[in-house]
C-alpha positions as CSV (number, residue, x, y, z in Angstrom):
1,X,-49.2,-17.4,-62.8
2,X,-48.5,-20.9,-62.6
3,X,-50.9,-23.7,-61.9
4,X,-51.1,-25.5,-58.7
5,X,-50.2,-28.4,-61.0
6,X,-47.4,-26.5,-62.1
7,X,-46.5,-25.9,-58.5
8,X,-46.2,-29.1,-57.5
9,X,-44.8,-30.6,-60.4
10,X,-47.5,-33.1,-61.0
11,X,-49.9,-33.8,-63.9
12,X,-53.9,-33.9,-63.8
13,X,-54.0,-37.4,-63.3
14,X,-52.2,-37.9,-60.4
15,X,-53.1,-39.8,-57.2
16,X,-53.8,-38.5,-53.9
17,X,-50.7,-40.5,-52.8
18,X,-48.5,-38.5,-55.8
19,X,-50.3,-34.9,-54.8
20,X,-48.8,-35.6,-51.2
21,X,-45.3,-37.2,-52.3
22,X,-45.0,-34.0,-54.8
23,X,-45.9,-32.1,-52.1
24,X,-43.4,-33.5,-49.3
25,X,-40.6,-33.1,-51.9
26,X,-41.4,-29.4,-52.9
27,X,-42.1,-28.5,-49.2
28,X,-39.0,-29.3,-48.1
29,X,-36.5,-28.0,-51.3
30,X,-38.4,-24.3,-50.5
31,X,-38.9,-24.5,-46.5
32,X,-37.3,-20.8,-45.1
33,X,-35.2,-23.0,-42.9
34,X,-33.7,-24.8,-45.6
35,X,-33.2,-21.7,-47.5
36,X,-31.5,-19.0,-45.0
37,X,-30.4,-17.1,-48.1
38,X,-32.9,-15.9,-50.0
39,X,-36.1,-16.1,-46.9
40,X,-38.5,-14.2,-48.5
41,X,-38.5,-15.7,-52.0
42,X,-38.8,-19.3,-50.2
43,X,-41.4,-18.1,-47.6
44,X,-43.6,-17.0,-50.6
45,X,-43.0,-20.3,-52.5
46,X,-43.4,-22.4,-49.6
47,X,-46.7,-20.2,-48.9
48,X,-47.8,-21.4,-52.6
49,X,-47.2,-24.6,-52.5
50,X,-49.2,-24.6,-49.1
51,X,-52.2,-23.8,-51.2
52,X,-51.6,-26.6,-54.1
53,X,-51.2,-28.6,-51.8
54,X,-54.7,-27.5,-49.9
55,X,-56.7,-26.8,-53.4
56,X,-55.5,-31.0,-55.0
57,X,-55.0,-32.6,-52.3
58,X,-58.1,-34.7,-52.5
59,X,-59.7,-36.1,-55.7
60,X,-62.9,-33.9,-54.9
61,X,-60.9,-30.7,-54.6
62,X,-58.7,-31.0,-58.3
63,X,-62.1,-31.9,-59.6
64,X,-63.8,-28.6,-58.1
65,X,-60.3,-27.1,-59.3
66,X,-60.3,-28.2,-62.6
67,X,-63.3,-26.8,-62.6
68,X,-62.6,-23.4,-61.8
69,X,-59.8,-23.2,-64.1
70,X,-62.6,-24.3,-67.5
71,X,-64.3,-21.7,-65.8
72,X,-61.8,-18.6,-65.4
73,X,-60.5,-19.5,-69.0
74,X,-64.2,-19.3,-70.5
75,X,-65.2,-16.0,-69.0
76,X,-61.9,-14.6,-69.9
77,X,-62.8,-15.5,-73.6
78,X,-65.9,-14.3,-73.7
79,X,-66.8,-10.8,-72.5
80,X,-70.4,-9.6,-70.8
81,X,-72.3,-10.0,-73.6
82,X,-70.9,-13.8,-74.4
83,X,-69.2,-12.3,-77.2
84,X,-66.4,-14.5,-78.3
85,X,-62.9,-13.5,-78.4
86,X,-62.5,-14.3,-81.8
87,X,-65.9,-12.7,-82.6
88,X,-64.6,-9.8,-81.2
89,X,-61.4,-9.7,-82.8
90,X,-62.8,-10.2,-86.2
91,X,-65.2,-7.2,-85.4
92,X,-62.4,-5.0,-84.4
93,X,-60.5,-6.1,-87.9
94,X,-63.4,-5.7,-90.3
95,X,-64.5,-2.4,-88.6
96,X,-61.1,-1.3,-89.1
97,X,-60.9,-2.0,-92.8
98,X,-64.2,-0.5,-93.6
């Protein structure tokens, strides 16, 4: 899945005045009315860029996003027991060999 940053076509650093000019622009390419053709694909992208827009709008919120992103990455690398995924990978390879 792509990040909101992604989404929006916008790096980290940008403004609040650059989150709502990316958003404008990528509101209106994927608006349904703009895109009679193909409605569903362009009511769930313009449902997605609804909630970029909503989750960086403000400095505060890509802060608190940022984050949560650190976060989901670091508890997908480490499992319950804080276990690294390279510990564990190096586990799963030596207990293999042995």
């Amino acid at each position: 899945m792509p990040s909101y940053y992604d989404v929006l076509k916008i790096t980290p650093q940008a403004s609040d005045e650059e989150v709502k000019r990316a958003y404008r622009l990528q509101a209106l390419k994927h608006h349904p009315d703009r895109n009679p053709a193909n409605r569903t694909h362009a009511e769930q992208r313009f449902h997605l860029i609804n909630e970029a827009y909503s989750a960086l709008k403000t400095r505060e919120s890509r802060i608190a996003y940022n984050r949560m992103i650190r976060e989901t990455k670091q508890s997908a690398i480490n499992d319950n027991n804080g276990q690294s995924l390279f510990a564990r990978l190096w586990s799963n390879f030596i207990g293999s060999k042995v």
